[in-house]
Legacy VTK file of the C-alpha trace (Angstrom):
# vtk DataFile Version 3.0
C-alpha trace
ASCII
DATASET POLYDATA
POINTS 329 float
12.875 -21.657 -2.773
13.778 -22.565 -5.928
10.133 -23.377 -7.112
8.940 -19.817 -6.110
5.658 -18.405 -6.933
4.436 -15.259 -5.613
1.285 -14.759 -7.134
-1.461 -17.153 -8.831
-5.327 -16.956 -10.006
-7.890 -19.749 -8.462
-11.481 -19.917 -8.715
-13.203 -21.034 -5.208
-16.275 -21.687 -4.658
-18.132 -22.583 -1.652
-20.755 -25.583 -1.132
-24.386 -25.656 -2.089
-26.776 -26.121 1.004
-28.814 -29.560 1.001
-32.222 -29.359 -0.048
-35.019 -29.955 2.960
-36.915 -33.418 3.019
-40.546 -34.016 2.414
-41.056 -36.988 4.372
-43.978 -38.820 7.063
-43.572 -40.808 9.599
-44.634 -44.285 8.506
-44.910 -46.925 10.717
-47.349 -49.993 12.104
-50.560 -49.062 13.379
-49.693 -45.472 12.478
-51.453 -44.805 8.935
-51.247 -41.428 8.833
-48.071 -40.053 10.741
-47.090 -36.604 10.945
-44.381 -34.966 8.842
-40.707 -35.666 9.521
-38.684 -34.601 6.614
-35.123 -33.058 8.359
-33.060 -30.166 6.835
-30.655 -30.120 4.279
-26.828 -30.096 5.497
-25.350 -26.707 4.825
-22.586 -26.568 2.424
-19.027 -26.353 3.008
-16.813 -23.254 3.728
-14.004 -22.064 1.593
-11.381 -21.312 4.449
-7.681 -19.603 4.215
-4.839 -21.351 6.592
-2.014 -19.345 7.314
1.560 -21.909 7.649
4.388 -20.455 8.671
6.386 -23.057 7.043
4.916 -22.179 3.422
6.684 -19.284 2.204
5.785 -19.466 -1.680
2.276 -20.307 -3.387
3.850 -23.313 -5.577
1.531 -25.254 -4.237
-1.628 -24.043 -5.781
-0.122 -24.159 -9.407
-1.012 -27.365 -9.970
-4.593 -27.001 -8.922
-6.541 -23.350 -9.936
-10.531 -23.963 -8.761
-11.332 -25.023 -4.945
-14.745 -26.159 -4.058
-16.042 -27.387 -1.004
-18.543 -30.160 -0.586
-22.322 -29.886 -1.026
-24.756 -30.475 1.850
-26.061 -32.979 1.976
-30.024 -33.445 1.762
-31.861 -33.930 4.621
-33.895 -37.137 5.316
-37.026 -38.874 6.796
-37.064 -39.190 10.712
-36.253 -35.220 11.313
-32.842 -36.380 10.265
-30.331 -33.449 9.004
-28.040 -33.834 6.039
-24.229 -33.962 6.670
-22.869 -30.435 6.396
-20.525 -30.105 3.228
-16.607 -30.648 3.755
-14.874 -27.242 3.782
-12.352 -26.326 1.156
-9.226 -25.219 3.154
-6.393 -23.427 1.260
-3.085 -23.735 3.055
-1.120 -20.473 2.195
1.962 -18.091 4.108
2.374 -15.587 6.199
2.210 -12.285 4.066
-0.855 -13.726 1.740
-3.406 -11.402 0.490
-6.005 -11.934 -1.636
-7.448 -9.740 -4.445
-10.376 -9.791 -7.178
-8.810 -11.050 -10.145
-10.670 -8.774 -12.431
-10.690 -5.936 -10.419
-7.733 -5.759 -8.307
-9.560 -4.970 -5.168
-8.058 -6.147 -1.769
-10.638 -8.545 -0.191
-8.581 -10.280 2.616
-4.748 -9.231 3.857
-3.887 -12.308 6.200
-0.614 -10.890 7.314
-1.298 -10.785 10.767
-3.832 -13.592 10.734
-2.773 -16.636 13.083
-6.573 -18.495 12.842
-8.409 -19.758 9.651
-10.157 -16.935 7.848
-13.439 -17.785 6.526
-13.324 -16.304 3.024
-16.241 -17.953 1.530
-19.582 -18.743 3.539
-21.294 -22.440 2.560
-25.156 -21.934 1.410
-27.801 -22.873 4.199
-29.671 -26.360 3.514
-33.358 -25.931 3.547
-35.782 -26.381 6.071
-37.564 -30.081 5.714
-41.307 -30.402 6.095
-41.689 -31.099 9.699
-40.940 -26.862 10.078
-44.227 -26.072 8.192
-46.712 -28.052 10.144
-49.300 -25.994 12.158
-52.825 -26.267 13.171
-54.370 -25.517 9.784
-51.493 -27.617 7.817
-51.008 -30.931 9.284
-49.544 -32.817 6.776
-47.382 -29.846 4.335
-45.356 -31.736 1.287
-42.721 -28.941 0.552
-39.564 -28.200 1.849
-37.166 -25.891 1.427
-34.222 -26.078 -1.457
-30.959 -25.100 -0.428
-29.009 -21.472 -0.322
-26.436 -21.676 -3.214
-22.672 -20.860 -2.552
-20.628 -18.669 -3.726
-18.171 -18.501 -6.416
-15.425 -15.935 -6.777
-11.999 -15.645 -9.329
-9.783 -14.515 -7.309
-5.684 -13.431 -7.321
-3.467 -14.626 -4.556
-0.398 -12.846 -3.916
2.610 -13.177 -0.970
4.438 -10.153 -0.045
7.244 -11.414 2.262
7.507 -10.270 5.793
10.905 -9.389 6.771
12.624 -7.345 9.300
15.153 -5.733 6.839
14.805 -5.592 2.790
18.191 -5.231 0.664
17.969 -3.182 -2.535
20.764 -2.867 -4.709
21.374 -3.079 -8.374
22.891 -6.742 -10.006
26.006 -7.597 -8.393
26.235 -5.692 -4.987
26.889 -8.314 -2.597
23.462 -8.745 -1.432
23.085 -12.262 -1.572
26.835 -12.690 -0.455
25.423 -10.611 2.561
22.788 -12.730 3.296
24.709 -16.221 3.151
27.207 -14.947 5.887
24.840 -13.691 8.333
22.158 -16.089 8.110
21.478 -19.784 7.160
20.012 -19.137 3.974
22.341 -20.049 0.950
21.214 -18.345 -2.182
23.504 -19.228 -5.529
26.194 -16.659 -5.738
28.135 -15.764 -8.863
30.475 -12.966 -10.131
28.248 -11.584 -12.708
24.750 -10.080 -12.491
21.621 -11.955 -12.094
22.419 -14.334 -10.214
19.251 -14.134 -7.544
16.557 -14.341 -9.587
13.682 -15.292 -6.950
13.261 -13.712 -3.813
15.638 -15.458 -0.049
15.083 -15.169 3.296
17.457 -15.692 6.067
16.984 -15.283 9.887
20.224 -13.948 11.706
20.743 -14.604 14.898
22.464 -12.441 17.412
23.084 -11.650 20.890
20.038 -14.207 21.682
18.063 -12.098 19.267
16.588 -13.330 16.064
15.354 -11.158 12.550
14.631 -11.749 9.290
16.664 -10.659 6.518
15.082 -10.667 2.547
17.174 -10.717 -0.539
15.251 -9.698 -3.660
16.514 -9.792 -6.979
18.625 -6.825 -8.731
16.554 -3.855 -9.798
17.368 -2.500 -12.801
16.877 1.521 -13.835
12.834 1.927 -14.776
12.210 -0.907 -12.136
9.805 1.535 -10.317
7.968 1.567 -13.811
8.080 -1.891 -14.210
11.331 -2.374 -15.992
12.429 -6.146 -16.099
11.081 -7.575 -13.294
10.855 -4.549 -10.872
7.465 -4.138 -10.123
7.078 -7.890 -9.089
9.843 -7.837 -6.732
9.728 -4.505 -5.331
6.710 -4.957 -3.683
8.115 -8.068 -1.788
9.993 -4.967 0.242
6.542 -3.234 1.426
6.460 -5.466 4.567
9.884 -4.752 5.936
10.744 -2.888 8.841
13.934 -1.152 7.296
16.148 -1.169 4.293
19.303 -1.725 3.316
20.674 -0.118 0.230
24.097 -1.989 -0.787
26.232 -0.186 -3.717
28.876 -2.132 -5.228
32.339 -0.002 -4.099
34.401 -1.824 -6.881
31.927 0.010 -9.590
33.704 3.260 -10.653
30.360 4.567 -10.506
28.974 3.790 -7.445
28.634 6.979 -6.107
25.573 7.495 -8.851
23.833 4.320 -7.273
22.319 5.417 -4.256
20.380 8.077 -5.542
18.922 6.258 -8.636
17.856 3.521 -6.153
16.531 5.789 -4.127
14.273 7.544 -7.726
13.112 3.754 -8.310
11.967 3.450 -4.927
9.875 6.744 -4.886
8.728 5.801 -8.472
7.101 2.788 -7.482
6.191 4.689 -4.056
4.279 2.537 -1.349
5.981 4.421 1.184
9.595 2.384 0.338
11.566 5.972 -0.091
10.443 6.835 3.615
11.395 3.818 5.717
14.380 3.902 8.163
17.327 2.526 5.957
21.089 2.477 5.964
23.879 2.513 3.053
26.222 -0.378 2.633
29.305 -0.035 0.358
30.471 -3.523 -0.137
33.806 -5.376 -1.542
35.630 -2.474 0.314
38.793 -4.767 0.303
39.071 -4.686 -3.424
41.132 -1.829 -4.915
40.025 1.609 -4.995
36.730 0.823 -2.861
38.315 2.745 -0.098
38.321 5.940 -2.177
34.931 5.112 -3.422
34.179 4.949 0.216
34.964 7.682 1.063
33.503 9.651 -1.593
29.848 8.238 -1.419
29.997 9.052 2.739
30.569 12.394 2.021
28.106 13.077 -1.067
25.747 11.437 1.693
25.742 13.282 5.094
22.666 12.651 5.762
22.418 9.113 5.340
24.102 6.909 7.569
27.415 4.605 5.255
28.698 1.530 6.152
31.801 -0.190 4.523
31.978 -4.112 4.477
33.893 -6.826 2.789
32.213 -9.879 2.445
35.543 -11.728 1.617
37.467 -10.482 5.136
34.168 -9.390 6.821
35.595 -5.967 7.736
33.041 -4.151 9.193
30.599 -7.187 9.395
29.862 -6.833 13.121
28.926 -3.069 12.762
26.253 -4.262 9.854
24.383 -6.710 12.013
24.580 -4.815 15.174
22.356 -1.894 12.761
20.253 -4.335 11.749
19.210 -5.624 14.839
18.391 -1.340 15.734
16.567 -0.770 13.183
14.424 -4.362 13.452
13.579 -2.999 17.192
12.788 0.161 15.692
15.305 2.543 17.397
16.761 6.065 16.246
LINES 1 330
329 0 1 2 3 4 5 6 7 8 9 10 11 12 13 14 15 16 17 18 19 20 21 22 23 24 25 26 27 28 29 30 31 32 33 34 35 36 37 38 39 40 41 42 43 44 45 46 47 48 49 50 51 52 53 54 55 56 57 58 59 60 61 62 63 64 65 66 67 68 69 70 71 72 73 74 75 76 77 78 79 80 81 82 83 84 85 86 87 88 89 90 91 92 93 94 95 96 97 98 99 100 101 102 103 104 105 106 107 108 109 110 111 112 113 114 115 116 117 118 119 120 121 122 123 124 125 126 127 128 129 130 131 132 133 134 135 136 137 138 139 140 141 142 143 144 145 146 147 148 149 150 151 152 153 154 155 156 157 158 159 160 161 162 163 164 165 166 167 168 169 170 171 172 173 174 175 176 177 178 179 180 181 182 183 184 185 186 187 188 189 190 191 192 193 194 195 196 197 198 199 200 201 202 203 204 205 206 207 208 209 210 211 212 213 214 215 216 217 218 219 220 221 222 223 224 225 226 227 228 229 230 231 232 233 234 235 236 237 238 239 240 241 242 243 244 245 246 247 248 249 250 251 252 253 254 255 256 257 258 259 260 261 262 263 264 265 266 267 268 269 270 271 272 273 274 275 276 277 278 279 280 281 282 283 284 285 286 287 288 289 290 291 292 293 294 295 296 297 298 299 300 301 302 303 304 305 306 307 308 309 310 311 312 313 314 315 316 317 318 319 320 321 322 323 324 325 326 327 328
């Protein structure tokens, strides 16, 4: 996940059709044959694949326009041209797509498990054998070819995850994440240290979720401070959230509720989903106090120690996950 790209411009464009033929048939002993020209191959889609195994857009960096193939045009003999190759865009799940000038949502493929047409190909044209009738035996036109289309568009990935962390710099989240799941983001003792977005998928009692890490939000993050805007939106697919405050900071007790501001700040309904409160590093001194104290400035919000160093209180965390991924109260 290191090369991690959530969002990227591309121009697609979809195929032109074929243009019709204006063609007779010509052979021996048959001067004057009737028309045969064949329609134009109709050009190619422009067509969005959802891989589960994708889960950033790095891929389309290195390539910004997609455009499928021509048709082809069509040919003596009532022949058709060959239909233009599609232009297929391999993305993951959680990809929408946007106008790039606009910002309008044309396409969420969240849910989508088959190929989603985004683009249509232009029709090829009819060839001259269409137009004959009893007044116009021999016609010499055809039909061009529909155009395609062409759009700039913004592709974006909001990851899909069963349970979001928030937390400012240096909770614990990704320490969190790398003992309950597979995933093995960098961890460091100072701030910063995620800088990209992790998934893990913890398993448990022959039950399976998926847990997302984003970076540390800052204060103004719901305004866009730093980097907040880009990452909090990566939390708008989760089920639940998990809000971990650092119980070693001898202010800790002030971070729930400022979390809590930067989540109804940048609003999309984040402030209102089922969540939890973890106090981590509880085995360091004075996080017991600190404990304490946030639990009961908090009655209405259900507090969770944990030490990620003893893993006090580590079963109790999962076994809440796993609730809240099934949706229960």
């Amino acid at each position: 996940m290191r090369g991690f790209i959530d969002e990227t411009s591309l121009v697609v464009s979809s195929g032109n059709g074929g243009a019709g033929a204006v063609s007779f048939h010509r052979e021996k002993f048959v001067p004057k044959g009737g028309p045969d020209g064949g329609d134009g191959g109709r050009g190619g889609d422009v067509i969005f694949r959802v891989r589960n195994n994708l889960k950033t857009l790095s891929h389309l960096t290195m390539k910004h326009a997609y455009r499928a193939g021509n048709g082809e045009p069509g040919k003596g003999g009532r022949c058709f041209g060959k239909d233009g190759a599609p232009a297929v865009i391999e993305v993951p799940p959680g990809t929408v797509i946007k106008d790039d000038d606009t910002g309008a949502l044309l396409a969420d493929l969240s849910d989508s498990t088959e190929d989603f047409v985004f683009l249509r190909g232009g029709i090829g044209g009819k060839g001259n054998w269409n137009f004959k009738s009893s007044v116009k035996q021999a016609p010499r036109y055809a039909q061009s070819g529909k155009p395609g289309e062409e759009r700039r568009i913004r592709v974006e990935i909001n990851l899909i995850a069963d349970i979001g962390f928030v937390g400012f710099p240096n909770a614990g989240k990704s320490s969190l994440l790398n003992i309950l799941t597979n995933a093995h983001p960098e961890i460091a003792p100072y701030p910063f240290t995620t800088k990209i977005p992790n998934l893990g998928v913890m398993s448990m009692h022959g039950q399976s979720i998926v847990l997302a890490d984003i970076p540390g939000i800052i204060e103004g993050a719901g305004n866009g401070a730093g980097l907040g805007l880009r990452f909090l939106k990566h939390l708008s697919r989760t089920k639940a959230l998990a809000f971990l405050i650092d119980g070693s900071d001898p202010e800790a007790s002030r971070a729930f509720p400022l979390l809590l501001k930067e989540l109804k700040t940048y609003g999309a309904g984040l402030s209102e989903k089922p969540r939890i409160v973890i106090v981590t590093k509880t085995d360091l001194p004075d996080s017991a106090a600190q404990f304490d104290q946030i639990r009961s400035t908090l009655p209405d919000e259900t507090v969770f120690p944990l030490s990620a160093f003893t893993h006090d209180g580590l079963d109790a965390v999962a076994t809440e996950f796993l609730r809240l991924a099934e949706g229960k109260k």
